[in-house]
C-alpha positions as CSV (number, residue, x, y, z in Angstrom):
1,X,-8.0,-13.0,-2.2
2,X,-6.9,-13.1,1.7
3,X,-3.5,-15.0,0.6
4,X,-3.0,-12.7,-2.1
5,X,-3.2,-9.5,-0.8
6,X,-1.2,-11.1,2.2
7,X,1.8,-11.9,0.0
8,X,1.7,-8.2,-1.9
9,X,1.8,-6.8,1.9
10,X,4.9,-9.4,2.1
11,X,6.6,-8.1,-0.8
12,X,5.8,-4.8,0.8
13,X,9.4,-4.8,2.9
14,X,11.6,-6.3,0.3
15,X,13.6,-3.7,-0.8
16,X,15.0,-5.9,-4.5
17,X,16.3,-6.3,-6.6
18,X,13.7,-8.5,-8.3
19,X,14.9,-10.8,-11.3
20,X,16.3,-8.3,-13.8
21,X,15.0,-5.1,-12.1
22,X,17.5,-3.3,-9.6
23,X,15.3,0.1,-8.9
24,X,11.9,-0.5,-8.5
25,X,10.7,-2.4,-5.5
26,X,8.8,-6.2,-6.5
27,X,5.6,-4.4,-4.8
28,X,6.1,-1.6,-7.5
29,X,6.6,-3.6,-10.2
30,X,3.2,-5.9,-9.6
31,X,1.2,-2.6,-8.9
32,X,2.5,-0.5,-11.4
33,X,3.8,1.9,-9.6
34,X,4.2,3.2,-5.9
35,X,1.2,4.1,-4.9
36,X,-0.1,1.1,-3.3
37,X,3.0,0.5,-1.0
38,X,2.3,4.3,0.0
39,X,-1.2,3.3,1.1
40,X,-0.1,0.1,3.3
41,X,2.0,2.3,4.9
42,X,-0.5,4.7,5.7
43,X,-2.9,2.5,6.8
44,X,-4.4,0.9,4.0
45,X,-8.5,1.2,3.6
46,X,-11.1,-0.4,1.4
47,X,-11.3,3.1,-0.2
48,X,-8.2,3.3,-0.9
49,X,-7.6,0.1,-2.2
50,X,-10.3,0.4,-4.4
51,X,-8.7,3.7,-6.0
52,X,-5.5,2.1,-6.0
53,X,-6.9,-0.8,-8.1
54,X,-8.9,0.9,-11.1
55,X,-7.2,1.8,-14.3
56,X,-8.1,3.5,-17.2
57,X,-8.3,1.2,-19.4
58,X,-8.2,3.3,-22.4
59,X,-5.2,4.9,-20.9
60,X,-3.3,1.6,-20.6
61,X,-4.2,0.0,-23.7
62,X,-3.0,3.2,-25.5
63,X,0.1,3.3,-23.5
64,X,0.8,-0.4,-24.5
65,X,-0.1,-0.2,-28.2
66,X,4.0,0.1,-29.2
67,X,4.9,-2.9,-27.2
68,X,1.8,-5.4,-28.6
69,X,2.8,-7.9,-30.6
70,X,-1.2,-8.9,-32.1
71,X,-3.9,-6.1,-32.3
72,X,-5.6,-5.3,-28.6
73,X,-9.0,-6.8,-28.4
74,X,-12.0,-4.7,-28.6
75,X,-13.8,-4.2,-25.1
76,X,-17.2,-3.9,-24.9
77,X,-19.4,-3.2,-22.2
């Protein structure tokens, strides 16, 4: 986990472009959006972290239904 998060933190500075992608920063495009660089900036906390790192996974597999190419799988908890 240690190298990991090390290497997003890495990623944090380059500016891009990444592979096809000319606007978003690579930290953006592995998160999902900007909100974890924000938090390193700040002074990134567990807390935070944590928040950063849930989804709603409803949300997202609604959000993704157009761009499936097999049915999602059922979740159960």
């Amino acid at each position: 986990m240690e190298k990991t998060a090390l290497g997003l933190l890495d990623l944090r500075g380059s500016p891009g472009p990444y592979e096809y992608e000319t606007k978003l920063s690579p930290i953006d495009m592995l998160t999902g959006d900007d909100r974890a660089r924000h938090a390193v900036d700040k002074g990134l906390d567990k807390t935070t972290l944590d928040d950063i790192s849930r989804i709603d996974l409803d949300r997202w597999t609604e959000k993704a239904s157009p761009y499936r190419l097999y049915p999602a799988p059922t979740f159960k908890g």
